[in-house]
C-alpha positions in Angstrom: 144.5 88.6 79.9 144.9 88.7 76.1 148.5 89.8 74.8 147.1 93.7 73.5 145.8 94.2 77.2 149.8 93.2 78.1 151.0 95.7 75.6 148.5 98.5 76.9 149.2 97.9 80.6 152.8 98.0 79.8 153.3 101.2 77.5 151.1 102.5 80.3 153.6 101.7 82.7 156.5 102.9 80.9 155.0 106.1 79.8 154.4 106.6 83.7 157.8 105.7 84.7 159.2 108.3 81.7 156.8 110.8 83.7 158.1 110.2 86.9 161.2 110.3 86.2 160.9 113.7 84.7 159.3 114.8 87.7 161.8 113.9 89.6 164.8 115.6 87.5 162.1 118.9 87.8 162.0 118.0 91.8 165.9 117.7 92.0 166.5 120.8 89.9 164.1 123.0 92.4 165.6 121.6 95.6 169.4 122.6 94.0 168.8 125.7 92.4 165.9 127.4 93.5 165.1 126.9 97.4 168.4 128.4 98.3 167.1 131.9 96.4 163.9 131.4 98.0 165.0 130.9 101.3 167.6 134.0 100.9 164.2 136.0 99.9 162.2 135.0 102.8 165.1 135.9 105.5 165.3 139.3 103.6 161.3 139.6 103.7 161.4 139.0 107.8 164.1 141.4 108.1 162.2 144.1 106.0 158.8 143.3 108.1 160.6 143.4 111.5 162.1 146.4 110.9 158.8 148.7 109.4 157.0 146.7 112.1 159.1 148.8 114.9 159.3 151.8 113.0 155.3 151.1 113.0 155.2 150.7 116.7 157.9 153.6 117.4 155.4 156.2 115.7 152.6 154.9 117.0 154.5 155.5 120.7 155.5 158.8 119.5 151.9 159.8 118.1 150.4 158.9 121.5 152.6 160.7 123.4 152.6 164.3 121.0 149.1 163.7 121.9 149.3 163.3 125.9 151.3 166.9 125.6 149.2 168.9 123.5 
């Protein structure tokens, strides 16, 4: 391999492990800071759908039986 095919693989190499390495501060900073928050959100999210889900089912109860009455 001729020496400017060295230097090409190897700034190629470098510039890849720059970018990795980036990547991985980005990675490290998403796993400290924001999956805690996001995790936080989705328990509050269930909590919020289980509890419209029974008032869901409750009226639906309560609409069928106004309707067995009348």
């Amino acid at each position: 391999m001729t020496k400017n095919g060295n230097n090409t693989i190897s700034w190629r190499v470098n510039l890849l492990e720059k970018r990795v390495d980036s990547m991985d501060s980005k990675i490290d900073e998403i796993l400290a800071n924001h999956l805690p928050h996001l995790h936080e959100e989705l328990a509050s999210l269930r909590t919020r759908i289980n509890v419209m889900t029974a008032f869901n089912v409750g009226a639906i109860i309560l609409g069928v039986l106004i309707a067995k009455y009348l």
